[in-house]
N, C-alpha and C positions, 0 to 999 in steps of 0.2 A: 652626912650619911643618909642615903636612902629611908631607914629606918625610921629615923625621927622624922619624915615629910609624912607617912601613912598613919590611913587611921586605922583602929581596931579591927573593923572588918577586912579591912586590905590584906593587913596583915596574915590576920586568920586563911584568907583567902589563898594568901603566896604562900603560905605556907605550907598547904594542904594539898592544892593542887600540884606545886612542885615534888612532894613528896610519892604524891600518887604517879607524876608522870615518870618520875627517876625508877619505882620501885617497879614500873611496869618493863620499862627498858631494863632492869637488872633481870627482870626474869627472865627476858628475850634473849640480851645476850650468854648470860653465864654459861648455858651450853656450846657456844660457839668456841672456845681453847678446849672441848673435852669431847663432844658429839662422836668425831670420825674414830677417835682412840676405844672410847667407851662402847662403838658402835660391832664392834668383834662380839661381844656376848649375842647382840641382840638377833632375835630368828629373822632370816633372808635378807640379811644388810648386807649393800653391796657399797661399791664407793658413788654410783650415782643418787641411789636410792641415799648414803646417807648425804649428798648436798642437797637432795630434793626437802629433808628436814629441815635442811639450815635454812634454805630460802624461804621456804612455801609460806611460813610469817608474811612475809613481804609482798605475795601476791595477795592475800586474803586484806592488808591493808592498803594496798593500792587500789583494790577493788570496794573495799569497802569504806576508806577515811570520807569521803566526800559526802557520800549517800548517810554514813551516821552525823557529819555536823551539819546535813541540812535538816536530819529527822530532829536532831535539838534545837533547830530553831522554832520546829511544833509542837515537842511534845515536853518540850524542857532539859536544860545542860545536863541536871543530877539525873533525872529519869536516865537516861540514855548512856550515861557514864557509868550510871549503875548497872545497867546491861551489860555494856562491853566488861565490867570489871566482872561480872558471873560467869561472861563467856570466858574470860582466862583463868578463871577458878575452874571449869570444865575443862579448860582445856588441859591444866597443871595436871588435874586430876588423873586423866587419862591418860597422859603419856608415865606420868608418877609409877602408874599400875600396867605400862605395855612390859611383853619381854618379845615384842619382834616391833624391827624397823618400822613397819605398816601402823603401829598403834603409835608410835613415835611421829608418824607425820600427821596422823588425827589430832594427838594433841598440841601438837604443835600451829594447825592450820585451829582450830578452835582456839588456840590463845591470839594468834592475828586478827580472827575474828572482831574480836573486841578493840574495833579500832573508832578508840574516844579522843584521837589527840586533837583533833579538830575543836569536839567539844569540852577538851578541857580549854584550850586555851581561846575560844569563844565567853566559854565559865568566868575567865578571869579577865577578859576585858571586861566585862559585863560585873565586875567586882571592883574593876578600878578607875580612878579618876583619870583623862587625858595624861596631866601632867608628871605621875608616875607612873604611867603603862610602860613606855620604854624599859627601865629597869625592873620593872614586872617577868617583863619576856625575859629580858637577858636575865634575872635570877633562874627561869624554866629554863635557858638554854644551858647554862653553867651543873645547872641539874641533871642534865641530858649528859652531857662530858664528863661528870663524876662516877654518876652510874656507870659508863661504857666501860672507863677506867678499872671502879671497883667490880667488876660482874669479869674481866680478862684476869685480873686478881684469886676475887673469891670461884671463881669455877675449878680450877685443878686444884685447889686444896679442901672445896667440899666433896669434889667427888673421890679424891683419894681417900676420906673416910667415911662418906654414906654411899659411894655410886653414884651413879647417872639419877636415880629416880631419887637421891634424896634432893637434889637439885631442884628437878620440879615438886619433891613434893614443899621446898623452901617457896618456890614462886606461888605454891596454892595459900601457903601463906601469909605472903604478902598483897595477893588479892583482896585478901580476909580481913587484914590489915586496912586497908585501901576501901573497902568499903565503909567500914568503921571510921574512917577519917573523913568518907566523904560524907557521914550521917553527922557524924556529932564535932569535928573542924571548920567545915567549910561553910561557912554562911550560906543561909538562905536565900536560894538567887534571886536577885533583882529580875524586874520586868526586861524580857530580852530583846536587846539591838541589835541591827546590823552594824557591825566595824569591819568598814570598808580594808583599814590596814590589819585585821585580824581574821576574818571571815570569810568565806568562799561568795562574789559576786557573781551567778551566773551569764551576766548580762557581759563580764570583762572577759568572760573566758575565751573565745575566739579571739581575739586582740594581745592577750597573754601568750596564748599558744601560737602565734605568730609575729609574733616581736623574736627576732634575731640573735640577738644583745640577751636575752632571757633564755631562750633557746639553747644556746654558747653552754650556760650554765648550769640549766635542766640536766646539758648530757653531760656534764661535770660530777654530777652529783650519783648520776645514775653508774657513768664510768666506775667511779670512786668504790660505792656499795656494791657496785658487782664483783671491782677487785679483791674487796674485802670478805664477800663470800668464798669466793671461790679458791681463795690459798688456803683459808683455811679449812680445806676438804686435806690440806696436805702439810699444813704448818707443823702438826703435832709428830707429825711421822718422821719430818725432818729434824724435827727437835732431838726424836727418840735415839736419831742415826747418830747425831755428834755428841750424845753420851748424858743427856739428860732425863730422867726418868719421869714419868709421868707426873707422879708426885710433888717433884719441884718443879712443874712446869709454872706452879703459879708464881713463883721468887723470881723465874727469869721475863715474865709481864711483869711483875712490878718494877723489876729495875729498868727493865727496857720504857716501859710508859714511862715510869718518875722522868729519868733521862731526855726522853723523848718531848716530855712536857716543857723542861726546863728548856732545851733547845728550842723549841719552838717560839717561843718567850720573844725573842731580839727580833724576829724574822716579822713576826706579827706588828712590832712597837712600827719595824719598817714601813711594813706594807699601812697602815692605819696613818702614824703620825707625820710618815715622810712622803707620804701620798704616794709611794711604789707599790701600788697595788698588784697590776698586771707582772712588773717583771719577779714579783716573789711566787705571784701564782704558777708563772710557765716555768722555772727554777722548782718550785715544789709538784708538780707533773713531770718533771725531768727527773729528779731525784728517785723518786715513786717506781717511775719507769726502770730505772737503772736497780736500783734494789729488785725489784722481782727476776729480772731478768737475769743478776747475779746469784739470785736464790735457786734460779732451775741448774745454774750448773752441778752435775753429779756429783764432780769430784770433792765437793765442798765439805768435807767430813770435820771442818775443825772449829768448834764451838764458840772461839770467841769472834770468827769472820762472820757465820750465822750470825751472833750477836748485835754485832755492828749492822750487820745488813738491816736486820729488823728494826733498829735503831732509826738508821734512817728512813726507812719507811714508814715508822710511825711519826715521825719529824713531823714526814712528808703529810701524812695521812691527817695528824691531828690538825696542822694547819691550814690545812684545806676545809676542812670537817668546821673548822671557827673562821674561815672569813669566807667561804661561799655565803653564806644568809646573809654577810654581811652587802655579799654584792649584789644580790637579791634584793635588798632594802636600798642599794646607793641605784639601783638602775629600775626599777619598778618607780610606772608616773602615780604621781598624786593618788591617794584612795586605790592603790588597786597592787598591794603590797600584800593583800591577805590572799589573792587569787592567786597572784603570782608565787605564793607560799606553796597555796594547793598544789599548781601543779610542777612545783620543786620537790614536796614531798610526795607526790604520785609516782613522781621518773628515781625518786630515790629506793623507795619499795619496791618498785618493779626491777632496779639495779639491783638489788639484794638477790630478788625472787632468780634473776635465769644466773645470775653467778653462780647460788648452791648448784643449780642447776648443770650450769655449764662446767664447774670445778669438777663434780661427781661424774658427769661422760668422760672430760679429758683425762681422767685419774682413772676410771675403770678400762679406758682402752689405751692410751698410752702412757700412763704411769705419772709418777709421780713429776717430773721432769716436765711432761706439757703442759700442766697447770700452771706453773708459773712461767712457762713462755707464753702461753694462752693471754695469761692476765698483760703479762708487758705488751701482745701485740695490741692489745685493747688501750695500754697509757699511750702508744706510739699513735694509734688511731686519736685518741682524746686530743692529743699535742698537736696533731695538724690542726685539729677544729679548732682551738683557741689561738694557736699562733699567730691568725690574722686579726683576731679582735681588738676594737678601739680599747684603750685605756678606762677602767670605769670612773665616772666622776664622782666625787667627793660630796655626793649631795646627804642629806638628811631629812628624816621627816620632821612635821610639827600640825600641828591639829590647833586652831582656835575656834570655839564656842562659840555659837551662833544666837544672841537673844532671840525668845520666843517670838518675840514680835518685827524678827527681820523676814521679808519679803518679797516676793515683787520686784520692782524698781530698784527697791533698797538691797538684793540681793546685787544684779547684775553693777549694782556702783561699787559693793562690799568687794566681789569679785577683782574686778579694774584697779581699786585703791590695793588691794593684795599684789597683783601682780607687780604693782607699781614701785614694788619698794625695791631697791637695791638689793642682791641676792639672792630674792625669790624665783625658781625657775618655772616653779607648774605649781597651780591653784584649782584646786575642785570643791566647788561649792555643793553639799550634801542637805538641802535645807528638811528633807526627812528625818532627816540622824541629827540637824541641830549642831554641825560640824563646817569646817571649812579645811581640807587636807592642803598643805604646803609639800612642795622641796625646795629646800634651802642650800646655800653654801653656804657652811658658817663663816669662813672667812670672809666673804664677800656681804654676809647678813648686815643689815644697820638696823641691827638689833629696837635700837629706841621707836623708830615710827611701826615696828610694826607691833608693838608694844601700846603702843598710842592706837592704834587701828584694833587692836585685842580689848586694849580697855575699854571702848566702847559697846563690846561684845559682853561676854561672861570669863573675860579672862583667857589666856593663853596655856597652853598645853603642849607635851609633847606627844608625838606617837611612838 
């Protein structure tokens, strides 16, 4: 178990930060199954104006994640986390207290504001050893997916008994929360690094943004958030047609997610253990597609066809949502996994951002019915671009420790004897960072020499 490998502060560290980063995505999402329905009371809400709420989060963190995790590499992770986490207490606060659309998108763009995911998860490399940073991340990530889950849950059944504003006045809460966890949980940070596989490299970023193979996937991710905005500008109103009432709109998310979840399960074991990466991915953009474009037909009035339809789409949706990074991390070279993070999560934000966007025009001028052909021409469009894409490789990262006193000569030999081993595909020697980044096939790894090649370092690690 993970758990017994960490030490006290790790612990403390995962814990905290996980907690802060889930509780901030539950505030984000929870208004997204309730915004468009709850959006009738509020003064001058229209159907664009209200996708312009749903998105506009996503452009204030597409604009802003990058520029706040380089300010906490000067000014410090908690300084800066602590900021963003006051700007989403401001922002809670204000839409809490809007009664028109326009104070709704204030507070909404002031809770994006506060975009610390960068320096959270800078925070926690910077808390953990090489060799449990891997399941570090993938705890933040699994964090990330539970939140999404519970916030499509808990939103129509808070708002059926406090409203819209008790919603965010719940997220000024958890900011509140969130601050208190980052004073008295989170250890005191360590002197800060760059981690190449965690951190924004500005030196890799042309090179990222021109790799093809990363590219593919960028527009995957953005495709994906923008479809995801943008139905639901309309999901709720189609709910309301085939005879569900607001109220239990959150029992027909959970059964659908539970479901959705479970189904997902066999597809993923596929894609991961049987090394069918590619052909679950263009099967789950095919499915995707095929549901939206089932959901615009009109005459769909019968509840449990809806059902099914969403069913699949969330199949579609969560397994996507869980092996993109994954192929983000199998196709990003050596060291340069954190850049390639960046800008996966820039093209995802901004996929959010013109969805609401785009959801709210299709919806105000031709109804309900083009939003979701809208969204399928965008899967049809996504489907071409990856259809021709090579298969991603199987590779993984690994990080060994570089003693103080390698240099020099003694680096470009360290280099050479790394490459050298069976397995190894790409080697970045970081003698700043005191690091040497691999990708590996573990299949093909011989594991022992480079084992032997680690032990004369500071030991072996993973990323």
């Amino acid at each position: 178990m993970i758990s017994g490998l960490l030490l006290a502060t790790e612990r403390r560290a995962i814990i905290g930060l996980a907690g802060l980063y889930s509780s901030r995505m539950l505030g984000l999402f929870m208004v997204l199954p309730v915004l468009a329905l709850s959006a009738e009371s509020l003064q001058g809400a229209t159907p664009m104006l209200v996708g312009l709420a749903l998105g506009v989060y996503g452009l204030m963190q597409a604009l802003l994640q990058i520029p706040f995790g380089l300010l906490s590499d000067r000014l410090g992770r908690k300084r800066v986390i602590a900021v963003g986490l006051i700007l989403f207490l401001i922002g809670s606060i204000i839409a809490a207290l809007a009664d028109s659309i326009v104070g709704i998108i204030v507070g909404r763009s002031l809770q994006g504001s506060g975009a610390v995911a960068a320096a959270i998860m800078a925070l926690l490399a910077d808390q953990t050893r090489e060799e449990v940073r891997t399941a570090a991340m993938a705890m933040i990530g699994l964090s990330i997916g539970v939140a999404f889950a519970v916030a499509m849950v808990t939103g129509p059944l808070l708002s059926a008994y406090f409203g819209l504003s008790g919603i965010f006045w719940l997220t000024a809460v958890l900011a509140l929360l969130g601050l208190l966890v980052l004073w008295k949980v989170v250890p005191k940070a360590p002197k800060r690094v760059l981690h190449r596989d965690v951190g924004l490299d500005r030196q890799q970023l042309k090179s990222m943004l021109l790799r093809l193979d990363l590219l593919r996937l960028d527009i995957s991710i953005f495709s994906l958030h923008l479809i995801l905005m943008a139905i639901f500008v309309v999901i709720p109103f189609r709910l309301v047609e085939v005879g569900f009432e607001s109220a239990y709109h959150g029992w027909v998310y959970l059964t659908v997610m539970g479901l959705a979840f479970i189904g997902m399960v066999p597809l993923v074991m596929l894609a991961e253990k049987k090394r069918q990466m590619k052909p679950v991915f263009i099967l789950s953009v095919a499915l995707l597609t095929l549901c939206l474009a089932a959901m615009g037909v009109s005459g769909v009035t019968s509840w449990w066809w809806l059902a099914c339809l969403l069913l699949g789409f969330f199949i579609a949706f969560n397994l996507l949502e869980a092996t993109l990074p994954s192929m983000i991390s199998k196709m990003a070279p050596a060291g340069a996994k954190g850049t390639a993070m960046g800008v996966y999560s820039t093209s995802q934000f901004l996929g959010a951002f013109l969805g609401g966007l785009l959801g709210g025009v299709l919806d105000q001028y031709w109804g309900h019915d083009a939003v979701f052909y809208g969204a399928a021409v965008v899967g049809v469009v996504w489907l071409g671009s990856v259809m021709t894409m090579p298969a991603p490789r199987h590779l993984a990262s690994e990080v060994v420790a570089l003693d103080d006193e390698t240099r020099g000569d003694a680096l470009d030999t360290l280099m050479t004897r790394l490459a050298e081993v069976a397995g190894v595909e790409d080697v970045l020697v970081v003698p700043e960072e005191r690091v040497a980044y691999l990708k590996v096939d573990r299949q093909q790894l011989d594991s022992e020499a480079l084992a032997r090649i680690a032990g004369t370092q500071r030991g072996q690690g993973r990323a």
